[in-house]
N, CA, C and O atoms as a CHARMM CRD file, in Angstrom:
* protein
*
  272
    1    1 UNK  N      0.81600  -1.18200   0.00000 PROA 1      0.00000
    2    1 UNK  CA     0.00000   0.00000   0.00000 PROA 1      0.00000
    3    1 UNK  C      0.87200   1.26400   0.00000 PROA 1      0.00000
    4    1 UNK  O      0.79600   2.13300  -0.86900 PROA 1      0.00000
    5    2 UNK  N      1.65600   1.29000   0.98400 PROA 2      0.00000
    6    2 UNK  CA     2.79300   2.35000   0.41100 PROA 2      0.00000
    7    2 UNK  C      3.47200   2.92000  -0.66100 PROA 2      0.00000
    8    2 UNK  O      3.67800   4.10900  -0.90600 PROA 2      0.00000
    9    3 UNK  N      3.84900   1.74100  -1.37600 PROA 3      0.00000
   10    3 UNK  CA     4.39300   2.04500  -2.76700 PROA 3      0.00000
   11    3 UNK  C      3.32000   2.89100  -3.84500 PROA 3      0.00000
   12    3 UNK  O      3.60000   3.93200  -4.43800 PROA 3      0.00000
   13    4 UNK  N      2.15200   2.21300  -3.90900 PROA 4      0.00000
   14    4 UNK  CA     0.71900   2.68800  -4.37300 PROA 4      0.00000
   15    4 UNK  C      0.46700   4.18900  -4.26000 PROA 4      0.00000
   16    4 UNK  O      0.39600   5.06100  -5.12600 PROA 4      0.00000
   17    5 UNK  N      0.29900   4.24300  -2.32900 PROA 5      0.00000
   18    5 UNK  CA     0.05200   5.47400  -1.67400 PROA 5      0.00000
   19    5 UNK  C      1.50800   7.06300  -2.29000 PROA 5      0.00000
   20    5 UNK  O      1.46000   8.28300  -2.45000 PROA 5      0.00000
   21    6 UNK  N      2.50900   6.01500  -2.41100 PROA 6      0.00000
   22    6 UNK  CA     3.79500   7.37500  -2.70900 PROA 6      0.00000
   23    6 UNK  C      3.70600   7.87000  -4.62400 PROA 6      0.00000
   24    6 UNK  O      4.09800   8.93200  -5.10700 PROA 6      0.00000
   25    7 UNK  N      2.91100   6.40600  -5.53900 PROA 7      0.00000
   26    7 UNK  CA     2.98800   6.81300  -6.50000 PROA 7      0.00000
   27    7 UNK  C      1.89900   7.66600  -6.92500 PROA 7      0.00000
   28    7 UNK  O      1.89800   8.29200  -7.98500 PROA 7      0.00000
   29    8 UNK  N      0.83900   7.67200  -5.94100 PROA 8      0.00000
   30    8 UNK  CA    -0.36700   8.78400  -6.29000 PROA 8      0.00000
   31    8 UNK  C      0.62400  10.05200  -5.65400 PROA 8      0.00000
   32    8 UNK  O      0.08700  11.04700  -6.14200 PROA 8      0.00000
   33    9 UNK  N      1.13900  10.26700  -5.28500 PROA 9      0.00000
   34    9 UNK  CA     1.88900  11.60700  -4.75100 PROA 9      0.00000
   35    9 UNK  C      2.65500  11.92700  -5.85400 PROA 9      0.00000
   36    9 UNK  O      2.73700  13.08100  -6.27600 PROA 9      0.00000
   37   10 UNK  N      3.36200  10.74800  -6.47300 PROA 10     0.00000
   38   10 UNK  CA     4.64600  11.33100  -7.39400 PROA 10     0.00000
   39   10 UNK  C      3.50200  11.98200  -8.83500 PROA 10     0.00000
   40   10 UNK  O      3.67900  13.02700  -9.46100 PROA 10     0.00000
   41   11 UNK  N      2.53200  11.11500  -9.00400 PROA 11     0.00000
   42   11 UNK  CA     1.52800  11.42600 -10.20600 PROA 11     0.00000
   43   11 UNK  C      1.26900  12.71100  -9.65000 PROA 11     0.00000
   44   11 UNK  O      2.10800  13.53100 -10.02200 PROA 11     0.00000
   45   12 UNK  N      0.16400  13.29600  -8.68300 PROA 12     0.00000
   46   12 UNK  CA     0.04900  14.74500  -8.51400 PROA 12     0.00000
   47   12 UNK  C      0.82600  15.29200  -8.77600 PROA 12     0.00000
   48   12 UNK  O      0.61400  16.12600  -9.65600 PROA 12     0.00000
   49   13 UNK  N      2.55400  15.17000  -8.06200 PROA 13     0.00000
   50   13 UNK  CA     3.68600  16.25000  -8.81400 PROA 13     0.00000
   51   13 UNK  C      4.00400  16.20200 -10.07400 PROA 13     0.00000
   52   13 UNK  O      4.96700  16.84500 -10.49200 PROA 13     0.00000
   53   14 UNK  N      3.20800  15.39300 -10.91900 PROA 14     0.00000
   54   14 UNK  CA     3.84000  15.50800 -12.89400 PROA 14     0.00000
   55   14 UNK  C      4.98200  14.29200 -12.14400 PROA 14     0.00000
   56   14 UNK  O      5.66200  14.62200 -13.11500 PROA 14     0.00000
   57   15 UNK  N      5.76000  13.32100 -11.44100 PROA 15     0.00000
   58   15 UNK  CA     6.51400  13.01100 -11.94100 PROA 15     0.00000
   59   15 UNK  C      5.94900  11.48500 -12.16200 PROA 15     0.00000
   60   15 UNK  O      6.04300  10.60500 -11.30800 PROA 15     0.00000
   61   16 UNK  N      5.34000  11.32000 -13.46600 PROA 16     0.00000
   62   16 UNK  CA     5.05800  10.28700 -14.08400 PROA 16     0.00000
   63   16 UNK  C      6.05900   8.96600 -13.97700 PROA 16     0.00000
   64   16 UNK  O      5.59000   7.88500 -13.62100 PROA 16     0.00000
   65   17 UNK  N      7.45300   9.11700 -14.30200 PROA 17     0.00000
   66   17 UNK  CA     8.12400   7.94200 -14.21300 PROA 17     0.00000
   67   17 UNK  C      8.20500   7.39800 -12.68300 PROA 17     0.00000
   68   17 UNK  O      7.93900   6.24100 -12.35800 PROA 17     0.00000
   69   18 UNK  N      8.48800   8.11000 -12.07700 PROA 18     0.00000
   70   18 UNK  CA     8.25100   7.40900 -10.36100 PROA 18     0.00000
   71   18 UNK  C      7.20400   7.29700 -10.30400 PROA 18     0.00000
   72   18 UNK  O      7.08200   6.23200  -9.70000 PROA 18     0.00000
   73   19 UNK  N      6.18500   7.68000 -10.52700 PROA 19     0.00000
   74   19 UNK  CA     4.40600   7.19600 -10.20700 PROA 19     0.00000
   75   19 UNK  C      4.32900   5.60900 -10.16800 PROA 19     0.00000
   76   19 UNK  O      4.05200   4.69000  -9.39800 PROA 19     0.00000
   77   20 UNK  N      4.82600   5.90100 -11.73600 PROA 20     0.00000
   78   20 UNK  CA     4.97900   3.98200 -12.81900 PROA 20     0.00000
   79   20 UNK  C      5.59600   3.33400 -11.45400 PROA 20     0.00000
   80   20 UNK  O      5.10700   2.65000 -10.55500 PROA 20     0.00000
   81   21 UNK  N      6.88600   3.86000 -11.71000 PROA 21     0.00000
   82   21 UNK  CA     8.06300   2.52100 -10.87500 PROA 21     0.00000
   83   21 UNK  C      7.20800   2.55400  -9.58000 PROA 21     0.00000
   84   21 UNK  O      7.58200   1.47300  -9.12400 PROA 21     0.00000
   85   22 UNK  N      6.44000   2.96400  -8.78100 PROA 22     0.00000
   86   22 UNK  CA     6.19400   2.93900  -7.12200 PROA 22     0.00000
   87   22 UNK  C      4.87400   2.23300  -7.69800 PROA 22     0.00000
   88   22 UNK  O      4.62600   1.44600  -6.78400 PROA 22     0.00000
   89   23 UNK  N      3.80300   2.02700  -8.74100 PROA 23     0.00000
   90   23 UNK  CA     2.99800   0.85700  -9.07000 PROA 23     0.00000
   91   23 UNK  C      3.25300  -0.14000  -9.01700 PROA 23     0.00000
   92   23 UNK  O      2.55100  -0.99200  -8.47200 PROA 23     0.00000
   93   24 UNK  N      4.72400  -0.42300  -9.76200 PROA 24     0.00000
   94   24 UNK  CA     4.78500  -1.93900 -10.52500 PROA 24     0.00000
   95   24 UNK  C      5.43100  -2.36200  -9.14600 PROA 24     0.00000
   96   24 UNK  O      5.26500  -3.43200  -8.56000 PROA 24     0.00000
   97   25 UNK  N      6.12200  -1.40100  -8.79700 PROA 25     0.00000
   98   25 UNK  CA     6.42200  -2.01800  -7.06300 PROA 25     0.00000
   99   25 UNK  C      5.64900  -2.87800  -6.33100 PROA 25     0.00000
  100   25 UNK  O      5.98500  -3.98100  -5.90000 PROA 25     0.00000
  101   26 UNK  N      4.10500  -2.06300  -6.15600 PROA 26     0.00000
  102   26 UNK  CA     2.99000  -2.20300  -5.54400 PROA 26     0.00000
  103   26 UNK  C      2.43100  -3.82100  -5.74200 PROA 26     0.00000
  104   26 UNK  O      2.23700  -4.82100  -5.05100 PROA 26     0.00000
  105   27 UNK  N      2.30700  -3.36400  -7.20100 PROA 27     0.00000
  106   27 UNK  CA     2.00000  -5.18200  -7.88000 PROA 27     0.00000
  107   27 UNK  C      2.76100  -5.97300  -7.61400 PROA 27     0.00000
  108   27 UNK  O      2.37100  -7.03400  -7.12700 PROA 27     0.00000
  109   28 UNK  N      4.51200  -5.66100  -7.90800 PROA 28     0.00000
  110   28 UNK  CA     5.09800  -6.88000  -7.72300 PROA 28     0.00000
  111   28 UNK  C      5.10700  -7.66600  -6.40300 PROA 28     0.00000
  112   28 UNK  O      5.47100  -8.80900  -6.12700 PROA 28     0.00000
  113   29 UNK  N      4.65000  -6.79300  -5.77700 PROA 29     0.00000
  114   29 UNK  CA     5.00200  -7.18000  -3.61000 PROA 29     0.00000
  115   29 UNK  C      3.63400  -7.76900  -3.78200 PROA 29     0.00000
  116   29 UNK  O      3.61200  -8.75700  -3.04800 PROA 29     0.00000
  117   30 UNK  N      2.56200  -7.65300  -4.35200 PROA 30     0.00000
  118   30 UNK  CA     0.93900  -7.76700  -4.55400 PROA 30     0.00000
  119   30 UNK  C      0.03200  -7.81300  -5.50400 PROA 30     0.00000
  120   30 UNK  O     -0.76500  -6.87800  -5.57800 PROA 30     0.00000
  121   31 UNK  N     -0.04800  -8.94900  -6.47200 PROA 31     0.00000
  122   31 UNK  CA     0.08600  -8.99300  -7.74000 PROA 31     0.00000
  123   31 UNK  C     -1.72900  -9.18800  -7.62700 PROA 31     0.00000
  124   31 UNK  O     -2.37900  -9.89500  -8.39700 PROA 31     0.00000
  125   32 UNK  N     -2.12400  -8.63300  -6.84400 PROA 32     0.00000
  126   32 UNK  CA    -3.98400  -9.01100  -6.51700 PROA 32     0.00000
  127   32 UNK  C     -4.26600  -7.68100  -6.22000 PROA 32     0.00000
  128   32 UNK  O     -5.49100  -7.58900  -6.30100 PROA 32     0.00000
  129   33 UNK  N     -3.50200  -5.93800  -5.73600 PROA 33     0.00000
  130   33 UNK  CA    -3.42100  -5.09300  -5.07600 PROA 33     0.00000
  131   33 UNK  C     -4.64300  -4.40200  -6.48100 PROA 33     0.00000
  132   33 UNK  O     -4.32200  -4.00300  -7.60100 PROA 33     0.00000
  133   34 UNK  N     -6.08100  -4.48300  -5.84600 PROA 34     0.00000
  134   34 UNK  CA    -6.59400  -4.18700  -7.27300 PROA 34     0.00000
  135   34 UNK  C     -6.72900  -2.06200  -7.29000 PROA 34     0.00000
  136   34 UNK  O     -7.26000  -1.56500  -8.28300 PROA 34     0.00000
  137   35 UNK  N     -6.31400  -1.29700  -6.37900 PROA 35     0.00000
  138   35 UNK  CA    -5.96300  -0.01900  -6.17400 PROA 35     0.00000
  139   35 UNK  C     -4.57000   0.38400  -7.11400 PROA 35     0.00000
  140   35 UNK  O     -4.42800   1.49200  -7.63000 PROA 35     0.00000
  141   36 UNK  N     -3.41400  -0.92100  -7.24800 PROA 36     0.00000
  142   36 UNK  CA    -2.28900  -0.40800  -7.93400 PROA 36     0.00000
  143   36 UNK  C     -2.39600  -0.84500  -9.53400 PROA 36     0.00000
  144   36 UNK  O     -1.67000  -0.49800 -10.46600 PROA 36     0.00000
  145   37 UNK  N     -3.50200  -1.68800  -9.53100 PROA 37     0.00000
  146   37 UNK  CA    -3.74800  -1.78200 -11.01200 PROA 37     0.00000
  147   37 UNK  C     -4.95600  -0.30100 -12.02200 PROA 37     0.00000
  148   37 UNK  O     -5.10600   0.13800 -13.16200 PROA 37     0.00000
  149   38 UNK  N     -5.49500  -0.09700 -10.65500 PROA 38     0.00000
  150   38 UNK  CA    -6.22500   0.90800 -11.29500 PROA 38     0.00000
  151   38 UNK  C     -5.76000   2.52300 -11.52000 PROA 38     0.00000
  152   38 UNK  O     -5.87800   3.34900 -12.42500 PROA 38     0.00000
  153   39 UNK  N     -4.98000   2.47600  -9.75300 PROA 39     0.00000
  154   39 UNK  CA    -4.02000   3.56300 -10.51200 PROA 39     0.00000
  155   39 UNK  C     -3.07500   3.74000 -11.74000 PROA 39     0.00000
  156   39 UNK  O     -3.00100   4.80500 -12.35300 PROA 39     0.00000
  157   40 UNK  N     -2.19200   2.37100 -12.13200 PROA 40     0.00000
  158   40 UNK  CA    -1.33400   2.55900 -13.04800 PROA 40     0.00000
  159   40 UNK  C     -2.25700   2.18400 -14.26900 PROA 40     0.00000
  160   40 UNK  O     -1.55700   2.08400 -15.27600 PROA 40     0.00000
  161   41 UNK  N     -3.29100   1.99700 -14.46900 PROA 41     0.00000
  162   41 UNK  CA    -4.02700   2.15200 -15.81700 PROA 41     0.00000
  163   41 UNK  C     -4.73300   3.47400 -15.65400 PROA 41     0.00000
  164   41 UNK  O     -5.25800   3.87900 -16.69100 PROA 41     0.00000
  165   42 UNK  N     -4.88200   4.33300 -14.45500 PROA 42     0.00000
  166   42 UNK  CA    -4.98800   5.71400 -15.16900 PROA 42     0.00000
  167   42 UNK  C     -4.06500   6.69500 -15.76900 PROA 42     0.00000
  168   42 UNK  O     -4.20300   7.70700 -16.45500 PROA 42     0.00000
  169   43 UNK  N     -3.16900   6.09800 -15.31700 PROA 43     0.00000
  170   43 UNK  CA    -1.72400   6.68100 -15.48400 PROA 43     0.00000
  171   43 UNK  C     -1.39800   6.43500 -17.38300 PROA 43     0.00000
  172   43 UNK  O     -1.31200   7.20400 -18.34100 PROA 43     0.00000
  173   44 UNK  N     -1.32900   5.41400 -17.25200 PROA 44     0.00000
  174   44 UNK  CA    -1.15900   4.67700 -18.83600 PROA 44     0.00000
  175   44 UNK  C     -2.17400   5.59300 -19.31000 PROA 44     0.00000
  176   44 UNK  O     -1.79300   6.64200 -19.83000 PROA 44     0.00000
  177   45 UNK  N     -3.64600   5.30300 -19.18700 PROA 45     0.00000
  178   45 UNK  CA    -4.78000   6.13200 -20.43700 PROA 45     0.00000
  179   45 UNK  C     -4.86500   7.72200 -19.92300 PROA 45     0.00000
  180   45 UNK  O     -5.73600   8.47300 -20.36100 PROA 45     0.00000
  181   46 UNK  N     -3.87100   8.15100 -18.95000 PROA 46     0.00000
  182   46 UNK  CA    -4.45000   9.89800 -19.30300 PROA 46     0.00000
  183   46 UNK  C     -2.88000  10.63100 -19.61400 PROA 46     0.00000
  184   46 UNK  O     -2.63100  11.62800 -20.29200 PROA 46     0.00000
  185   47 UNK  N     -2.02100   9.80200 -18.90500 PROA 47     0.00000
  186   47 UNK  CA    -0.47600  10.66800 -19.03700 PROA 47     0.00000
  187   47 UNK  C      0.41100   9.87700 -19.96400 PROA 47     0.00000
  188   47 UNK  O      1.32400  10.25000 -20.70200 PROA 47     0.00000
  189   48 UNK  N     -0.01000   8.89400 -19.77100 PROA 48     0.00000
  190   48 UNK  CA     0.86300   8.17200 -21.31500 PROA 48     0.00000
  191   48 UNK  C      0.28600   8.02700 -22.83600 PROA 48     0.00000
  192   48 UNK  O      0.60800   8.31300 -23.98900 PROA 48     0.00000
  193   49 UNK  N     -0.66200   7.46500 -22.18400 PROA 49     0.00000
  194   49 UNK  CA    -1.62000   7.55600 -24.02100 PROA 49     0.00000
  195   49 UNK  C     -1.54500   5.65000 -24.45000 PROA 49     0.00000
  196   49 UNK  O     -1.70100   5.30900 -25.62300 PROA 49     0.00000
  197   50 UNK  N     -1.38600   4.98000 -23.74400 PROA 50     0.00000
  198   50 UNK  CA    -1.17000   3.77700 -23.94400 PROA 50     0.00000
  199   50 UNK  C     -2.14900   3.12400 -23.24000 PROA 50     0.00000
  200   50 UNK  O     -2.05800   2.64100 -22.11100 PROA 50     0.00000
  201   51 UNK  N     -3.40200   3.14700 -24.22300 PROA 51     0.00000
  202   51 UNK  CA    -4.60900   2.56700 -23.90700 PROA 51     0.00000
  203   51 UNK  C     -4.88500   1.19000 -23.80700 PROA 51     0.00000
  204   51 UNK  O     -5.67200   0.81200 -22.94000 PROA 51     0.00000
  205   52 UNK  N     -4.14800   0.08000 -24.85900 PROA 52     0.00000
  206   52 UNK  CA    -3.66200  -0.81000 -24.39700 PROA 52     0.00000
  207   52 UNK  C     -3.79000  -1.38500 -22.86600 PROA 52     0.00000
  208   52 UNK  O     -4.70300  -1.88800 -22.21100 PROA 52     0.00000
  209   53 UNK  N     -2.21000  -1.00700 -22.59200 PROA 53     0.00000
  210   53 UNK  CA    -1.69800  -1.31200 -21.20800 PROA 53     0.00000
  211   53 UNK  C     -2.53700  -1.04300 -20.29000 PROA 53     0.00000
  212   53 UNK  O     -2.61500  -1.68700 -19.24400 PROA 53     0.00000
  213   54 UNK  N     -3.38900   0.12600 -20.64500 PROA 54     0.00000
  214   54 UNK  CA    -4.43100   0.65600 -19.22400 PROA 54     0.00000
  215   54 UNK  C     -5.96700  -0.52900 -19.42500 PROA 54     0.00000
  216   54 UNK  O     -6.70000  -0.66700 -18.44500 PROA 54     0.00000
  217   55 UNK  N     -6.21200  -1.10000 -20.42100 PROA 55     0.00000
  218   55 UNK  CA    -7.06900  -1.63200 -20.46900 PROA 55     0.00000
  219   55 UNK  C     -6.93700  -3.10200 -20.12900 PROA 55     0.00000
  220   55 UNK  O     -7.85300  -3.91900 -20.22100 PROA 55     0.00000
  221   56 UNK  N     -5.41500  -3.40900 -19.63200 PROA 56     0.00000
  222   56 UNK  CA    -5.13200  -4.71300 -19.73700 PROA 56     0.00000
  223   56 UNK  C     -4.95300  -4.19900 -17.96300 PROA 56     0.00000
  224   56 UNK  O     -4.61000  -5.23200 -17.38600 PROA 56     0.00000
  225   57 UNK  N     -5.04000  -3.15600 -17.01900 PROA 57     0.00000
  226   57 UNK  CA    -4.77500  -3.04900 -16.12300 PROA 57     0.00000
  227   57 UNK  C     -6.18600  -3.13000 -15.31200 PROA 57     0.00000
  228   57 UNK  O     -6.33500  -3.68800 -14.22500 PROA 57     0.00000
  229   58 UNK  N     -7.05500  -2.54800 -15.96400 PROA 58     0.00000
  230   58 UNK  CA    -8.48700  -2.52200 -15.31300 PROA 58     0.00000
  231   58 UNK  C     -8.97400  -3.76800 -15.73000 PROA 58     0.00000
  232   58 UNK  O     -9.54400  -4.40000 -14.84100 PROA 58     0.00000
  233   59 UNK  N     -8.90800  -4.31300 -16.86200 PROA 59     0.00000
  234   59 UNK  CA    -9.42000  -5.91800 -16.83600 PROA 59     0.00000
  235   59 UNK  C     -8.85200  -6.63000 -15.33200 PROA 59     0.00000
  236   59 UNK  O     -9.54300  -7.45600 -14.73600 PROA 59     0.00000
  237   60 UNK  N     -7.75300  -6.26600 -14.92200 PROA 60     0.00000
  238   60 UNK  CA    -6.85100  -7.07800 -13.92800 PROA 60     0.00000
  239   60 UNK  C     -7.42300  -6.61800 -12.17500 PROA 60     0.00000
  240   60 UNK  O     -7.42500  -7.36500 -11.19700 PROA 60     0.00000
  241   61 UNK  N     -7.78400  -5.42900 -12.22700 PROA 61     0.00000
  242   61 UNK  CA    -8.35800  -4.57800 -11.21600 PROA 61     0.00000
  243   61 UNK  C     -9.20300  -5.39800 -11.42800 PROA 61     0.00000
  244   61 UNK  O     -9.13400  -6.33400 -10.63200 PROA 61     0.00000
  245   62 UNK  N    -10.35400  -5.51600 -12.49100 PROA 62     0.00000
  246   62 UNK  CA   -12.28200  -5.87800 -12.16000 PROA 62     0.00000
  247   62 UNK  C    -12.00100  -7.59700 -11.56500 PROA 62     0.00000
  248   62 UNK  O    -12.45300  -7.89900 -10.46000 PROA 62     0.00000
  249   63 UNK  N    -11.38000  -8.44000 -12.24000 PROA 63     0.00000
  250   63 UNK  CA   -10.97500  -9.86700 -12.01700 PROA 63     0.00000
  251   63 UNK  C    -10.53800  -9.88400 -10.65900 PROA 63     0.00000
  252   63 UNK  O    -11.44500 -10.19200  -9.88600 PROA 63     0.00000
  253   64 UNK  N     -9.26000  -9.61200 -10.03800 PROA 64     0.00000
  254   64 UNK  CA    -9.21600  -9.37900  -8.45500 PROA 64     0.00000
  255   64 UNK  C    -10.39900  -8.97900  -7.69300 PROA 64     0.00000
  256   64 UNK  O    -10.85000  -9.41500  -6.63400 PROA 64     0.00000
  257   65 UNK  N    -10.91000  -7.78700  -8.69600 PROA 65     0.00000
  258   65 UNK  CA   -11.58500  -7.19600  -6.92700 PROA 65     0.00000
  259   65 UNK  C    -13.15900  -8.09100  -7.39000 PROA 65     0.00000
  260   65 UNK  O    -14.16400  -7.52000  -6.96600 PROA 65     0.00000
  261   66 UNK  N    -13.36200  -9.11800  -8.02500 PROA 66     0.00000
  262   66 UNK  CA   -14.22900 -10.08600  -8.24800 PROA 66     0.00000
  263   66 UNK  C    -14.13900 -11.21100  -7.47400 PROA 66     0.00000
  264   66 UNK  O    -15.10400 -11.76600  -6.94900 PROA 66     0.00000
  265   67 UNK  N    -12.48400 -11.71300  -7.36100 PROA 67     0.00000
  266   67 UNK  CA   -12.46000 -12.80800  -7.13000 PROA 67     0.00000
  267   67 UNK  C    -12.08600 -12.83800  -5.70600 PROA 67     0.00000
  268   67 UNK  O    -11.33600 -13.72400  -5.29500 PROA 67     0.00000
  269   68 UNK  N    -12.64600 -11.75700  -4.77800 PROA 68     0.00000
  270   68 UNK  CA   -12.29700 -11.91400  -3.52600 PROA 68     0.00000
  271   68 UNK  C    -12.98200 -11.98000  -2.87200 PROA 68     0.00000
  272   68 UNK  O    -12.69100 -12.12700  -1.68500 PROA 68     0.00000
């Protein structure tokens, strides 16, 4: 939750690349964390443009926070 919690901070300041890295953090420690999948697919579809990746992140968010 920390990693999650510091990359919504780094996103408010514009710094997009630490946002990312303090997500995939999030996931990797918590690969079910369905808050770090939804943050880093807003991240992907509003500051990156890689709709893709953000749609493969909220599929992953709805499936977790289903299967619990």
């Amino acid at each position: 939750m920390v990693y999650n919690n510091r990359g919504k901070v780094y996103e408010e300041k514009g710094d997009n690349k630490k946002a990312l890295k303090d997500y995939n953090k999030a996931i990797e420690l918590d690969n079910k964390f369905v808050f770090a999948y939804i943050n880093r697919g807003n991240l992907y579809a509003i500051s990156e443009g890689t709709f893709k990746m953000a749609i493969d992140d909220y599929k992953k968010a709805l499936l977790y926070k289903h299967s619990n």
